[in-house]
N, C-alpha and C positions, 0 to 999 in steps of 0.2 A: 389376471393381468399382472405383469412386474411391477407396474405402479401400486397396485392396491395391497400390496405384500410389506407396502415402509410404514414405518410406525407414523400417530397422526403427527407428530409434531412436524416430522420430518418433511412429511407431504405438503404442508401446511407452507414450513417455508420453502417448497420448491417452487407449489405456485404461486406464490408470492414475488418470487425472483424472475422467473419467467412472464407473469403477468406484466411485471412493473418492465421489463422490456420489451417486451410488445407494445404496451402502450405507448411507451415512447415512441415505438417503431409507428405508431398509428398517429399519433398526435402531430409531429413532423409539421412544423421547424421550432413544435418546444423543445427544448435542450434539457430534460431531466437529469445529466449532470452538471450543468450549471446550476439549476435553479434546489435540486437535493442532495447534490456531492458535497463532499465535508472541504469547506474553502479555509484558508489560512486565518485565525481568527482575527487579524487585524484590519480584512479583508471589508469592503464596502459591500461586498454579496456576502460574508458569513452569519449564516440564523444557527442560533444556538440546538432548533430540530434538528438540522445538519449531521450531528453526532449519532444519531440515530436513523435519518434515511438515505444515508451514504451506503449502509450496508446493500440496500436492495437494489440500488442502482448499476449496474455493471457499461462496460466502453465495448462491448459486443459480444457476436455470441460465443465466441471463445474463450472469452473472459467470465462468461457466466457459466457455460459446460464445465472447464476445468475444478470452480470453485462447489457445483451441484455435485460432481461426480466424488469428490472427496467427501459431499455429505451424506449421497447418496451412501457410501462403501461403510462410512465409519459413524453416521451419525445414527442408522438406526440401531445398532447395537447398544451405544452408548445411552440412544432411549428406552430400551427395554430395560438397562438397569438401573439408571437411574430414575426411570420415570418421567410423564410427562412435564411435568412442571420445572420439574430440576434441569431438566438436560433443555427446556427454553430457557433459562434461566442463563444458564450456560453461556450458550450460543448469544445469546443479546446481551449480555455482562458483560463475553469478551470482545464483541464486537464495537460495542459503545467505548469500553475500557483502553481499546485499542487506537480508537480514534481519537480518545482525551492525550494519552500519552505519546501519541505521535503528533499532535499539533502541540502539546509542550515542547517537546525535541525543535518540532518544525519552527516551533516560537524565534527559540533560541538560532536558530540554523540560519534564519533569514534578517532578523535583526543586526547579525553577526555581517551577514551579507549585504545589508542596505547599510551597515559602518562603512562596510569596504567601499561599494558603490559611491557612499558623500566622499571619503578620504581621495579615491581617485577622480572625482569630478573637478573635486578642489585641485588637484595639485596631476595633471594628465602625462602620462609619458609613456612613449614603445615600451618599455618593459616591461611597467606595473600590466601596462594593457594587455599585455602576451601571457603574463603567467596568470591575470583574473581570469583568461578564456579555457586556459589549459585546465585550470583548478576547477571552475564553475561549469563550463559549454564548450569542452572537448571536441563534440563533435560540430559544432559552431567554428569552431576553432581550425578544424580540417578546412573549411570552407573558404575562410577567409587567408588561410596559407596558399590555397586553388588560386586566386583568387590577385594573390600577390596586394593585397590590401596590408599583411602587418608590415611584410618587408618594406612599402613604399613609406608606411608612418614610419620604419622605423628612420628609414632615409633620410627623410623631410618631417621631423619630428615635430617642428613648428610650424608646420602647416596648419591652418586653422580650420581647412573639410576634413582632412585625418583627427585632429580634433576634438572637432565639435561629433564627427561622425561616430570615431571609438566611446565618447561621453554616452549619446544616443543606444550603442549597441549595449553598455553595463549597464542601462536604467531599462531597458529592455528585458535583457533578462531577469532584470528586479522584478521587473512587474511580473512578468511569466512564473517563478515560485512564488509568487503572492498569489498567482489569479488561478490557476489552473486547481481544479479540485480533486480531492483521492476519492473514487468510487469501487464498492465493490464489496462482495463480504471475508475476503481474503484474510480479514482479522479474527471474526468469530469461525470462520473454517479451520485455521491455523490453532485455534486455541479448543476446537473438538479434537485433531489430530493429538495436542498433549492430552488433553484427557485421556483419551484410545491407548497412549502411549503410557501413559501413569497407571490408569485401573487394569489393562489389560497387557501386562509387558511381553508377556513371553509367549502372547497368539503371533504364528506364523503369516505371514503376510506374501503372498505368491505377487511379486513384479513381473512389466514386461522387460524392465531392463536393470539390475542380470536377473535371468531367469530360473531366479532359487529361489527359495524361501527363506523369507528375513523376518527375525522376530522384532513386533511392534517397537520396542524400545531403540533397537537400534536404527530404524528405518526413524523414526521423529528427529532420533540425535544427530545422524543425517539431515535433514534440513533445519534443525538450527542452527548447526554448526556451515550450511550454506548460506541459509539467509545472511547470517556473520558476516560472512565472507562476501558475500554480492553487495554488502552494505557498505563495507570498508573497501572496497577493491570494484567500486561502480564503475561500471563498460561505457561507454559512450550510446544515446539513447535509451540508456535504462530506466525507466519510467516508472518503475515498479515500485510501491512501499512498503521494502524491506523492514522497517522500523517498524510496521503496522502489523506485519508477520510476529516480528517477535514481540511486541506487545502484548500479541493476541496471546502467544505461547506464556509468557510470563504470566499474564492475568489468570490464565487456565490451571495454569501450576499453582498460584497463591490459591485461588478460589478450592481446586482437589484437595490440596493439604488443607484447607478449612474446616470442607465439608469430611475429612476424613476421622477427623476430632466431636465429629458429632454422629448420627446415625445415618452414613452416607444416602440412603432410600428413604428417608423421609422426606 
């Protein structure tokens, strides 16, 4: 069988990833990313376990396919040579590592954003309000133009439902990057791919899109180099934690270059 041919580690964490969604899928209406997703630590739901069972929780099955199938492709190889112990090791270094340094980032990101949020409560007016929607909630932002809601504050600036109303929609989305939690193992996937990329540069890698053969090194520097770029240049609805990507890639880089300084297989 195709299953029984991945090394154990790998099978190990698949069903583990799988299991832990089904169960959710069975347990219904627990929310196993509320109660295991990694929440903002300043958060009234954040448990310090969170850094660790954020990985296995995934937002469905799409989200768990995509992140199996890159363990599937890359992770058994990388367990063959590194062995089993080193390559879990790995995988849950850069998974955990990934989720401390993106809720540092997140720290600063949101503290930054609850300044803004008191600064405009205190002191409210059409414009601040238009440019925190365009900067923060873009796509929030479309809505409320539909909607002719900023043009009317902008009219009747002293209106006191426009307001009290726009006050309500900034503390709004405050809460929303405080509460909402990152799930997935998208960090320690992200941080097998540099491994694959560092030990193995110049194995050929066959894509379905283009349909060449690209060798490992430049396919990773490809998506670092997007992650980057999806991180700086965020879409509106982008939901995705590009920060947690390239953590995970960073932590995998320090961790190789460690282990390369010593007897990489042991």
């Amino acid at each position: 069988m195709f299953f029984l041919s991945f090394t154990p580690a790998v099978k190990v964490l698949l069903l583990t990833n799988v299991g832990v969604l089904l169960l959710g899928m069975f347990l219904s209406p627990v929310d196993f990313s509320h109660s295991f997703g990694l929440h903002y630590v300043s958060s009234a739901y954040f448990q310090p376990y969170q850094f660790f069972t954020y990985m296995f929780v995934h937002a469905g099955g799409w989200h768990l396919f995509s992140n199996m199938l890159a363990l599937i492709v890359f992770g058994s190889h990388l367990e063959r040579f590194l062995g089993n112990k080193k390559f879990l090791l790995l995988y849950l270094i850069t998974g955990i590592g990934a989720g401390v340094l993106y809720s540092l980032i997140n720290f600063a990101e949101i503290q930054q954003l609850s300044k803004e949020v008191s600064e405009y409560t205190q002191e409210p007016d059409p414009e601040s309000f238009n440019r925190f929607m365009i900067e923060h909630a873009p796509h929030l932002h479309q809505r409320l133009v539909h909607t002719e809601f900023i043009d009317n504050y902008a009219e009747d600036p002293n209106q006191v439902y426009y307001i009290r109303e726009s006050i309500d929609i900034t503390q709004g989305i405050l809460s929303e990057y405080e509460n909402i939690p990152m799930v997935g193992a998208s960090g320690a996937v992200f941080g097998i791919l540099m491994a694959f990329g560092m030990l193995f540069p110049n194995t050929q890698l066959f894509l379905l899109f283009p349909p060449i053969p690209i060798k490992a090194k430049y396919v990773i520097l490809f998506y670092g180099l997007y992650e980057i770029y999806a991180e700086i240049q965020r879409m509106p609805g982008d939901n995705i934690a590009h920060l947690a990507h390239l953590s995970g890639m960073l932590i995998a880089f320090l961790l190789i270059r460690h282990w390369r300084n010593q007897d990489l297989r042991n």
